[in-house]
FIDREN-432619 format. One record per residue (C-alpha): x, y, z; residue in three letters. Coordinates in steps of 0.001 Angstrom, whole numbers, padded with zeros to 6 digits, always signed. Last residue first. Example, Ala and Ser with C-alpha at 12.3 -4.5 7.8 and 13.67 -1.06 7.14 Angstrom:
+013670-001060+007140SER
+012300-004500+007800ALA
END
This chain:
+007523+045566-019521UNK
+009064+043924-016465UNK
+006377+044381-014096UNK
+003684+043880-016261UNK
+000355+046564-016178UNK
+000193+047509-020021UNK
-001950+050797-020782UNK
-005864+050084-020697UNK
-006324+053493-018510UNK
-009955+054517-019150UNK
-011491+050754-018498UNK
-015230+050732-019133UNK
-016593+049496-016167UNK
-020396+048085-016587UNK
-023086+047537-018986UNK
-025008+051181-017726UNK
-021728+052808-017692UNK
-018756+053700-014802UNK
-016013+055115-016302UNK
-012466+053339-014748UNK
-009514+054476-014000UNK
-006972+051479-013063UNK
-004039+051158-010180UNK
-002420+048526-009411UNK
-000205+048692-005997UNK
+002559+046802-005179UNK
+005070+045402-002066UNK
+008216+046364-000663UNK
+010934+044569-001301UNK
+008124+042049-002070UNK
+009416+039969+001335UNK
+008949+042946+002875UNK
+005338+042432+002472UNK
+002263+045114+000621UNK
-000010+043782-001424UNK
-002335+045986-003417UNK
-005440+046680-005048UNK
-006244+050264-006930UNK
-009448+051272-008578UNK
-009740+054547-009424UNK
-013645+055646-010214UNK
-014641+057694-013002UNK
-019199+058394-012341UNK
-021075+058267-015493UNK
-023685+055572-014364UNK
-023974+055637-010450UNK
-021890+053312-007973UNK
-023390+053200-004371UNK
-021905+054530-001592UNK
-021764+053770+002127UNK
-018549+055329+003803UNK
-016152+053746+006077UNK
-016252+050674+003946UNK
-014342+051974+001241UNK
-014759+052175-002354UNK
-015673+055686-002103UNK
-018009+057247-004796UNK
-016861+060319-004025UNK
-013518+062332-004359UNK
-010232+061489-003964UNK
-007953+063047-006664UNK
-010359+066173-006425UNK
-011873+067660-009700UNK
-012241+064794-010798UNK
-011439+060936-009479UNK
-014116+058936-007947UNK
-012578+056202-005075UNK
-010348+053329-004418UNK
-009850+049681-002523UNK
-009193+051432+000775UNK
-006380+050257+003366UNK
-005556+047007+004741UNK
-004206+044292+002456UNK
-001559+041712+003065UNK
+001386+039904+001227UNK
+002682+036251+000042UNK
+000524+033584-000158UNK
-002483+035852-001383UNK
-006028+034376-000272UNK
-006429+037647+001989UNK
-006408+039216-001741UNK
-010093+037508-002195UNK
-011336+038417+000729UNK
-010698+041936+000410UNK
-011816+042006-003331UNK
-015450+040671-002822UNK
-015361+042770+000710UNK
-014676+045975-001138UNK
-017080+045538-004027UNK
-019940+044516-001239UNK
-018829+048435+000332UNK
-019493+050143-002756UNK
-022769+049169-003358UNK
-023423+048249-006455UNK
-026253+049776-008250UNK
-024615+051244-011588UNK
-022257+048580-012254UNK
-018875+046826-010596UNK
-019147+043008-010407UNK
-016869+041824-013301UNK
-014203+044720-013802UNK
-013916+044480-010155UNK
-013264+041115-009928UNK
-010514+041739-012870UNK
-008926+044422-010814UNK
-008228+041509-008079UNK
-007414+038800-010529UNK
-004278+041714-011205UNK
-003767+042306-007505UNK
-002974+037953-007650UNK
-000925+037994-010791UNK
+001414+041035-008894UNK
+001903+039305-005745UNK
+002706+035612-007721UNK
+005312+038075-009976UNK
+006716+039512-006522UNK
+007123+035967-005087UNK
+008473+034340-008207UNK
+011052+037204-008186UNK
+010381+039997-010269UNK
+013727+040839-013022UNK
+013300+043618-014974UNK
+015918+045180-012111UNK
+014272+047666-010986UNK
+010495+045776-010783UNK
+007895+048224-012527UNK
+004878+048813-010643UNK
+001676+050773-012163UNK
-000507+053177-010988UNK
-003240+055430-011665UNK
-005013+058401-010871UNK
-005799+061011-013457UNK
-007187+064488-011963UNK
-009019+067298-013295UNK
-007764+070972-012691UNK
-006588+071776-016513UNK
-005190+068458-016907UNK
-003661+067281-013159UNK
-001457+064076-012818UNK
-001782+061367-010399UNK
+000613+058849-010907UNK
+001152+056082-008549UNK
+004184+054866-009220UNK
+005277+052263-007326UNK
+009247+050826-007753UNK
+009298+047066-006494UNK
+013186+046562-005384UNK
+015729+044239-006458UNK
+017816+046182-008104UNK
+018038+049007-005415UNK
+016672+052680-007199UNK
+019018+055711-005693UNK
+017961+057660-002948UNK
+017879+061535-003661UNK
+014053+061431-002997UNK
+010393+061813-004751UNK
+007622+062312-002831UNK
+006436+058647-000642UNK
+004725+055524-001555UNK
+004334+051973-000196UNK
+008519+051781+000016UNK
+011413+050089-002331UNK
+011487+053380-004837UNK
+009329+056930-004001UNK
+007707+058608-006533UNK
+003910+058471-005386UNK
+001853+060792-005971UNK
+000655+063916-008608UNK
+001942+066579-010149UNK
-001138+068884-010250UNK
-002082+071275-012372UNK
+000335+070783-015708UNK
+001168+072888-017876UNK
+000464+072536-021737UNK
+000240+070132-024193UNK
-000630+067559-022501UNK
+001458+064623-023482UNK
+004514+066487-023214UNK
+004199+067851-020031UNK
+003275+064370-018574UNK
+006229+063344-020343UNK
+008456+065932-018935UNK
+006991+065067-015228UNK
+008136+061695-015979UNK
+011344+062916-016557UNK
+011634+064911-013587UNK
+010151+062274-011142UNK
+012672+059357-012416UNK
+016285+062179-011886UNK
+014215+062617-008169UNK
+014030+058923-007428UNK
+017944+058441-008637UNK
+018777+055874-011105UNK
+021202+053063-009881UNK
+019857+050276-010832UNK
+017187+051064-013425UNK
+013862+053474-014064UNK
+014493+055582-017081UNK
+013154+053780-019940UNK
+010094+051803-018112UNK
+009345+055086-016428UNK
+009105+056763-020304UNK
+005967+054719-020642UNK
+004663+055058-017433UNK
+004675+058482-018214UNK
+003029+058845-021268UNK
+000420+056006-020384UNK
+000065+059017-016795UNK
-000802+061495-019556UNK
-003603+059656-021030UNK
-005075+060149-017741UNK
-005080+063438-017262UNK
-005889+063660-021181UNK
-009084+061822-020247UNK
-009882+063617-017547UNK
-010266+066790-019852UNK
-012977+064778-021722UNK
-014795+063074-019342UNK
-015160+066749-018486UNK
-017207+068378-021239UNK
-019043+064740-021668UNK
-020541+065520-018242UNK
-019273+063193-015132UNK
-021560+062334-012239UNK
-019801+062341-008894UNK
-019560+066196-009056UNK
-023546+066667-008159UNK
-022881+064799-004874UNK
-019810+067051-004282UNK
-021904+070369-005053UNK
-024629+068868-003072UNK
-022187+068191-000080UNK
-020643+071769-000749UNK
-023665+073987-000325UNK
-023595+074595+003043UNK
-026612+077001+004238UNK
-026917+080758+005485UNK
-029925+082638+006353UNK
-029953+086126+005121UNK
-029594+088631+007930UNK
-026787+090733+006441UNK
-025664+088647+003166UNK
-022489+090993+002788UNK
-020630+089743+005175UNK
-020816+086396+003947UNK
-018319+087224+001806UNK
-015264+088567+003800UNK
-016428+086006+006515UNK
-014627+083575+004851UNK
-016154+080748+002384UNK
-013843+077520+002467UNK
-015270+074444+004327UNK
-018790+076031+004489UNK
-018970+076296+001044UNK
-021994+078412+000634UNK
-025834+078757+000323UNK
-028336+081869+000655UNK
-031535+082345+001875UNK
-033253+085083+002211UNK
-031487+087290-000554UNK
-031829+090902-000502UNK
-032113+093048-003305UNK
-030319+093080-006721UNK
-027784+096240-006457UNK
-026514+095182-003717UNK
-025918+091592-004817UNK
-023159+093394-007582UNK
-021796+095814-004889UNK
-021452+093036-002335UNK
-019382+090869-005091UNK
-016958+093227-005859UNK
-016250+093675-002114UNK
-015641+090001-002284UNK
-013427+090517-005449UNK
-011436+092768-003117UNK
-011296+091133+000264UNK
-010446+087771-001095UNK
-007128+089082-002336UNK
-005981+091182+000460UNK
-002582+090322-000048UNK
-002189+092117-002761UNK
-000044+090893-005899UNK
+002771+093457-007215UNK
+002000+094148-010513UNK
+002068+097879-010433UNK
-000780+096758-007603UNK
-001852+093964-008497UNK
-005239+091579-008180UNK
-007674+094225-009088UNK
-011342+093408-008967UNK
-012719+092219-012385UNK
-016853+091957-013420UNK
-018399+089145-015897UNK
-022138+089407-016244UNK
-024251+086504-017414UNK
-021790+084213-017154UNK
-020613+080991-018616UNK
-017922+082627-019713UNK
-015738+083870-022901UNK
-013806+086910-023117UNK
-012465+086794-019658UNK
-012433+090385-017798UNK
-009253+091479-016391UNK
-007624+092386-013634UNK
-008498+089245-011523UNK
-011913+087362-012027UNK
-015998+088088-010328UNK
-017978+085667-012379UNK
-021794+086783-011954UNK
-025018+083974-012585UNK
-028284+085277-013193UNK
-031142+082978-013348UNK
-033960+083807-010746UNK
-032012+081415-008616UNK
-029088+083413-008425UNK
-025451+082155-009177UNK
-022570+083453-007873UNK
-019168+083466-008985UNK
-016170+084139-006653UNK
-012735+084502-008565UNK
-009719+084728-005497UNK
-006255+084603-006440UNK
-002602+083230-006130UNK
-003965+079870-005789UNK
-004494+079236-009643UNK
-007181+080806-011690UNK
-010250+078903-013367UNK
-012888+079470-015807UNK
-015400+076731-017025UNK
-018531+078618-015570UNK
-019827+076067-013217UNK
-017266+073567-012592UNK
-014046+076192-012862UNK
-015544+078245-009775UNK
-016500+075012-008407UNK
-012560+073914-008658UNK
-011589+077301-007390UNK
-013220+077315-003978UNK
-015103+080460-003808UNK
-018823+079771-004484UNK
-022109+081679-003929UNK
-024975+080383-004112UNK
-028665+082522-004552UNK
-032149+082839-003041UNK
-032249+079182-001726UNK
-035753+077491-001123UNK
-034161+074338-000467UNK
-035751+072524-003134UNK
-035804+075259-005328UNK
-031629+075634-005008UNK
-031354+071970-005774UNK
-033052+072630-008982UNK
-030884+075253-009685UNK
-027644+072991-009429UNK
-028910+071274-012194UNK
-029207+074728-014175UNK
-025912+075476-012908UNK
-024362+072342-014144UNK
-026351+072697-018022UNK
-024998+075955-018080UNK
-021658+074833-017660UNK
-022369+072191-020447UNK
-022852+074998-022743UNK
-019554+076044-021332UNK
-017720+073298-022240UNK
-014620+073259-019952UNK
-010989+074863-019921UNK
-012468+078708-021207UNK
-010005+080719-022234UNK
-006692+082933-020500UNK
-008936+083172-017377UNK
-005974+082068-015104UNK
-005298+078537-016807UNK
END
């Protein structure tokens, strides 16, 4: 993190902005310019935390600038790597955006004027576009998140240790979690395994820690034997998200009612497993799997059925009907039914990661689902 080395392949970097090139032809744009740190990360493998404000740019004629804090990185996919300063006697300014966008404008100066130019509309201030005078300004974030869906080797990678963190916790959960065992003392130690696991820190902490409820941050209640404890773990490896989750009764002890839940969300993932391939529309896997959990005796469904992880812990395809995607080959997708009744004390949610492939799902989070064990 923060520049210290490279966190993605940046070969494959290269690869990303030369796909993202393309797009630029099509649309007859001079140059992008992103802000947001996770396409900062995506296209030259560098990325700094919220504290401060990289910019890189990329030109269609084949230049690509990383603007980073104090100092240069040693290793970039960049063509030119400049700094603007962060601190003051290392105090941080508050002007952070201002600086390496001033950095920027001296670098574009110095190369022309660009006609047409595209951005994140969702995050790029005025500070930068400033300095494209009349150019014509379009958003480049929907082909950015189209381009995202589709996972290089460089970053099927780094997901995998997300999610090979969230084994690591699950498997300390069903040490710690018991009768009496606070939510927050549970959220610490799994947070040590995820820590563990990795290597390193972590960039994202990720979901649901809450005992007896659909999902919640972590509390000072104590686990209820009894209750259905979710944990949907999301964890963050150098900016790429794991999302799974598993449910572990309290008390090792499901009722018949909890255990008939927890068979029927498990048929659910297997439906998946069956149907889902490059192709599929999103919304037919939905309706397979809402109709079949409307079969449950005990329990209901209403909300979405999952979505790509990445860079984002909800990013596209969308299994959901409010949007209409279709699965592609190399795209992760969590996959998480559930059945939610008081009756379950509160209900459950299973969540898998998945790797979409020509033959199918390929199942990235094979760690054991029971609720006793």
């Amino acid at each position: 993190m923060n520049g210290a080395e490279p966190l993605l392949d940046l070969a494959s970097c290269r690869r990303r902005q030369d796909r993202l090139r393309r797009h630029m032809a099509d649309r007859s744009l001079d140059a992008v310019v992103v802000v947001a740190p996770e396409h900062v990360q995506y296209l030259t493998g560098h990325r700094w935390d919220a504290r401060f404000s990289p910019l890189a740019a990329v030109l269609a004629s084949g230049d690509v600038l990383l603007v980073c804090p104090d100092r240069p990185v040693d290793q970039a996919a960049a063509d030119e790597v400049r700094t603007y300063a962060a601190k003051w006697r290392s105090t941080l300014r508050n002007d952070q955006r201002a600086a390496s966008a001033a950095v920027f404008g001296d670098w574009l100066a110095a190369r022309g004027t660009a006609r047409r130019v595209g951005v994140e509309f969702s995050s790029c201030p005025p500070h930068v576009t400033r300095w494209f005078g009349d150019a014509a300004v379009e958003d480049i974030e929907p082909e950015l998140l189209r381009q995202r869906r589709r996972k290089d080797p460089d970053e099927l990678a780094v997901l995998q240790r997300a999610i090979d963190a969230t084994g690591a916790m699950v498997a300390r959960a069903r040490e710690v979690v018991a009768p009496g065992v606070s939510e927050l003392t549970v959220f610490s130690e799994l947070q040590a395994a995820a820590v563990a696991s990795c290597g390193e820190m972590l960039t994202g902490t990720g979901n649901d820690y809450a005992s007896g409820v659909r999902g919640g941050p972590p509390r000072s209640r104590e686990c209820v034997a009894g209750d259905l404890y979710i944990l949907d773990l999301g964890p963050a490896y150098r900016g790429y998200f794991a999302d799974t989750s598993r449910v572990i009764a309290v008390d090792r002890r499901p009722t018949d009612e909890q255990q008939a839940a927890w068979a029927h969300a498990c048929e659910a993932l297997a439906i998946v497993e069956r149907i889902a391939k490059p192709g599929v529309r999103c919304r037919d896997i939905y309706e397979e799997v809402r109709h079949w959990l409307a079969t449950a005796n005990v329990g209901s469904w209403s909300s979405h059925l999952g979505h790509g992880i990445g860079l984002a812990v909800h990013e596209g395809p969308h299994l959901n009907p409010s949007w209409d995607d279709v699965l592609e080959e190399g795209e992760v997708i969590a996959v998480e039914p559930a059945l939610y009744d008081p009756l379950l004390r509160s209900g459950l949610r299973i969540e898998n990661d998945y790797l979409v492939t020509a033959a199918g799902l390929v199942n990235l989070s094979p760690f054991p689902l029971g609720l006793a064990d």
